[in-house]
C-alpha positions in Angstrom: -7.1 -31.6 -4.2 -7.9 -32.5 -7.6 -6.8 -29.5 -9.5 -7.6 -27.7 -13.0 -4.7 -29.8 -14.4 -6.4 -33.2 -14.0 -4.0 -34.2 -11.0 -4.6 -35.0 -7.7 -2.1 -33.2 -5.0 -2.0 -32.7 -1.2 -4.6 -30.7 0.0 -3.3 -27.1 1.3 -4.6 -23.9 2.5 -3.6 -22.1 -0.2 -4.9 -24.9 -2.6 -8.3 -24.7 -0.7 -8.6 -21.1 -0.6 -7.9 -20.7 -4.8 -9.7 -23.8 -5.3 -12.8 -22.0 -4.0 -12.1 -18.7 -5.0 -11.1 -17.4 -2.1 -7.9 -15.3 -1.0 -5.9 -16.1 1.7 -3.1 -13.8 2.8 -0.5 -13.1 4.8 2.1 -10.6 5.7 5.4 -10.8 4.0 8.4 -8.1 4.6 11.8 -8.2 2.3 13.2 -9.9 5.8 11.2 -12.8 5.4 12.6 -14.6 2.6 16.0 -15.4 5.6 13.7 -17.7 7.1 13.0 -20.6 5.7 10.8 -22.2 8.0 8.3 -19.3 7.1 9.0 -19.0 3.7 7.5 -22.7 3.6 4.5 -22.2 5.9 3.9 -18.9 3.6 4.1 -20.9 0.1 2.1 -23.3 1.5 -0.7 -21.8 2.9 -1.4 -18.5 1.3 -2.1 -17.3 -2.0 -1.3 -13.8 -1.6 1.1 -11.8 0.4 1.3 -8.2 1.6 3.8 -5.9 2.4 5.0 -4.9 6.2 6.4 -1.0 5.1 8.4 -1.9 1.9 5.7 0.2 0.1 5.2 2.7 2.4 6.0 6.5 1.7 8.8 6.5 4.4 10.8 3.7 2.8 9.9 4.5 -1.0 10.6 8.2 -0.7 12.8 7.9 2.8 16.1 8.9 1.0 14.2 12.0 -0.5 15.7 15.5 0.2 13.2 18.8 0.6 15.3 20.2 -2.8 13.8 16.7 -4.1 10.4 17.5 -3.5 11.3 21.3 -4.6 12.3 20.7 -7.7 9.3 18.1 -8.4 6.8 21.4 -7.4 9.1 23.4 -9.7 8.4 21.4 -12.8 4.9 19.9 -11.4 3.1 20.3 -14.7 6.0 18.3 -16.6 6.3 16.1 -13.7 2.5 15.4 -13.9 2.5 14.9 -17.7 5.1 12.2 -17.3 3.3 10.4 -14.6 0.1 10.5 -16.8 1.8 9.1 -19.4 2.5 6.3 -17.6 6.5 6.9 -17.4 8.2 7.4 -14.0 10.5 10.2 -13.5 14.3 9.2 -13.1 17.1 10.8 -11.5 15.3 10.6 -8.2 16.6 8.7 -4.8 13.6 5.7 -4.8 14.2 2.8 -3.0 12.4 0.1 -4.6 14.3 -2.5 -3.0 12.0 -4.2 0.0 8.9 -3.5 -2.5 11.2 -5.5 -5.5 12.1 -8.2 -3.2 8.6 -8.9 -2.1 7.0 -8.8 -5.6 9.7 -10.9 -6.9 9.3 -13.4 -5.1 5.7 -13.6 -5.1 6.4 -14.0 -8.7 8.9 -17.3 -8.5 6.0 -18.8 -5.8 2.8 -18.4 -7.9 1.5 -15.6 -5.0 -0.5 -12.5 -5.9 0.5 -9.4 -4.0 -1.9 -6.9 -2.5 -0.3 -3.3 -2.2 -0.7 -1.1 1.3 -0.1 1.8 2.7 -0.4 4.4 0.3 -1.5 6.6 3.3 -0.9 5.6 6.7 -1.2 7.2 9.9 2.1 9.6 10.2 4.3 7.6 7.8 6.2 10.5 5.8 10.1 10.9 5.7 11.1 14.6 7.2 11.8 16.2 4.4 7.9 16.4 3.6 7.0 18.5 6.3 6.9 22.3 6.1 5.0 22.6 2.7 2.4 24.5 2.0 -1.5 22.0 1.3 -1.5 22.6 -2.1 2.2 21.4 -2.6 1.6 18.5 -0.2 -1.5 17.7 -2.5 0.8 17.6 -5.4 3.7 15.5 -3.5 0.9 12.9 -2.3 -0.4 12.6 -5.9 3.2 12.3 -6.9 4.0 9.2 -4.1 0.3 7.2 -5.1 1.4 7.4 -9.3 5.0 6.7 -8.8 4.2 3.5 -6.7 1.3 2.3 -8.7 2.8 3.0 -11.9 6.2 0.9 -11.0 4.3 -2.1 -9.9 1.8 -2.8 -12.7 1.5 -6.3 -12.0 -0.2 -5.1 -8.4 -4.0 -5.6 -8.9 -5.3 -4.8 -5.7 -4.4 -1.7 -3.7 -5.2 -0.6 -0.4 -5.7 2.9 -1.0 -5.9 3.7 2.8 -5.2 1.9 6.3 -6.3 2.7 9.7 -7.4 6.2 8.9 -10.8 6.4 9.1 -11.7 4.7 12.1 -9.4 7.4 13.7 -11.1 10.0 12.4 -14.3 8.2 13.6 -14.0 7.1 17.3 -10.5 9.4 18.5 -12.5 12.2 17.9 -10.3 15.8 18.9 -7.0 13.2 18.4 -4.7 13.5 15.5 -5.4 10.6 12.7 -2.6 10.7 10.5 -0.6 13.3 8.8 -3.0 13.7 5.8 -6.1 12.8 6.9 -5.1 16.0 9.6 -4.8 18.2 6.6 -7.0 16.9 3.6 -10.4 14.6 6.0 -10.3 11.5 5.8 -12.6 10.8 3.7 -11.3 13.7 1.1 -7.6 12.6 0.9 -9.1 8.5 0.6 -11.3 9.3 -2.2 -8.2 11.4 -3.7 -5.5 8.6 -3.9 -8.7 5.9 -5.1 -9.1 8.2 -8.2 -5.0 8.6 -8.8 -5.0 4.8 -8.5 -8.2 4.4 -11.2 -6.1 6.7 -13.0 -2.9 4.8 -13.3 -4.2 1.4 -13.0 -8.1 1.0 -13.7 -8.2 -2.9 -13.3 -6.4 -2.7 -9.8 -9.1 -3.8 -7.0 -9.2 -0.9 -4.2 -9.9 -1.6 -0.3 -10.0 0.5 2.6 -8.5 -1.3 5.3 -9.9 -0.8 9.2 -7.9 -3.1 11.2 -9.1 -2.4 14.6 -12.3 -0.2 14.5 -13.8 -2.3 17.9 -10.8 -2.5 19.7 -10.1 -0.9 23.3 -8.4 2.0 21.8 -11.0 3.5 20.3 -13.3 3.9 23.3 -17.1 5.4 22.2 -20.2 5.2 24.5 -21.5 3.4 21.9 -19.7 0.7 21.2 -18.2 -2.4 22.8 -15.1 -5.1 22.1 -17.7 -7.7 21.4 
C-alpha cells in the first residue's frame, strides 16, 4: 500500500479497509491483550475494536449496592445537573477497568473503538431490580451519561443490541429487561437522545445480530 505519508508498506486488512474508507472490526475483551498471537492478528487486520461486556451495565455498575442507586434517586435532580454538565459523580463503586484496558490500548495501536451494549437483553447487576419504572428510567439515564461521558474519545455507540428483533419475531417472549418495561423501540430512542446529549458527534447504530437466524422462527421468514 502506498500510504498518505508517501511510503510504500505491506499491504494489510486493516491498511485496505482505511485506505478505502472502510471499517473493519473485531471483538476485543480486557483478556485479550494475554495473547499475543491475537493481539497481532488484531493490530494487523482491523481498524477498530469492540468490547465483549467491559462496557456493559453488569460490569460498569456490577459492584453497585441498591443504597447506591437509592441515594442517586434521592439527589436525582443534583445528580442530573452534574451529568449535564458533563462531570461524572465520584464516590461511587465504577469499574472502569476492562472498559480502560480496551480503550487504552486501542490508543497505543492506532484502533478506533466502537462502544456496545448500553442496553442488552437482561444485562443488569441485582441490585437494580425491585424499583419502581420511573426510578429505573432515571437509573438507565444515569448508566448511558456516566459511560458516554467517561469515554469521550468513543465516537460511535451502539445505543442498543439484539433488542429489537426480539421484540419482533419472539413475539409473547421476554426481550430484555428494559425493552420488557419501556418497548423497544421507546427505551432505544431514549438512550440515542441521552447519547446526542452527552456526545453529539458520536455515530449511533442499532445492532441486530441474528434477526434470520433459527431462533426466531416466523411463518414468514426463512434462514436464507
Amino acid at each position: 500500500i502506498y500510504d498518505a505519508k508517501r511510503k510504500w508498506r505491506e499491504a494489510n486488512l486493516a491498511g485496505l479497509a482505511t485506505k478505502a474508507g472502510i471499517t473493519f472490526g473485531t471483538l476485543f475483551e480486557a483478556t485479550s491483550t494475554d495473547d499475543p498471537y491475537y493481539v497481532n492478528l488484531v493490530t494487523e487486520n482491523a481498524n477498530e475494536v469492540f468490547p465483549g461486556g467491559e462496557l456493559n451495565i453488569n460490569w460498569v455498575f456490577k459492584q453497585f449496592k441498591t443504597s447506591d442507586w437509592h441515594k442517586i434517586l434521592a439527589d436525582w435532580p443534583a445528580i442530573q445537573k452534574q451529568l449535564k454538565g458533563g462531570s461524572l459523580p465520584a464516590d461511587f463503586p465504577y469499574d472502569w477497568s476492562g472498559a480502560d484496558s480496551l480503550v487504552n490500548f486501542a490508543a497505543a495501536n492506532g484502533l478506533d473503538v466502537r462502544g456496545t451494549h448500553l442496553i442488552w437483553g437482561d444485562d443488569i447487576p441485582p441490585s437494580i431490580t425491585g424499583f419502581s419504572d420511573v426510578d429505573l428510567k432515571k437509573i438507565l439515564e444515569f448508566t448511558v451519561r456516566a459511560r458516554v461521558l467517561n469515554y469521550p474519545q468513543i465516537k460511535k455507540w451502539n445505543i442498543e443490541d439484539e433488542i429489537l428483533e426480539r421484540s419482533i419475531y419472539l413475539k409473547g417472549q421476554p426481550g430484555g429487561f428494559w425493552p420488557d418495561r419501556f418497548g423497544a423501540a421507546n427505551v432505544t430512542a431514549f438512550v440515542g437522545k441521552l447519547v446526542r446529549e452527552v456526545n453529539p458527534e458520536a455515530q449511533q447504530y442499532i445492532v441486530e445480530a441474528t434477526p434470520l437466524e433459527g431462533t426466531f422462527r416466523d411463518p414468514g421468514m426463512t434462514d436464507t
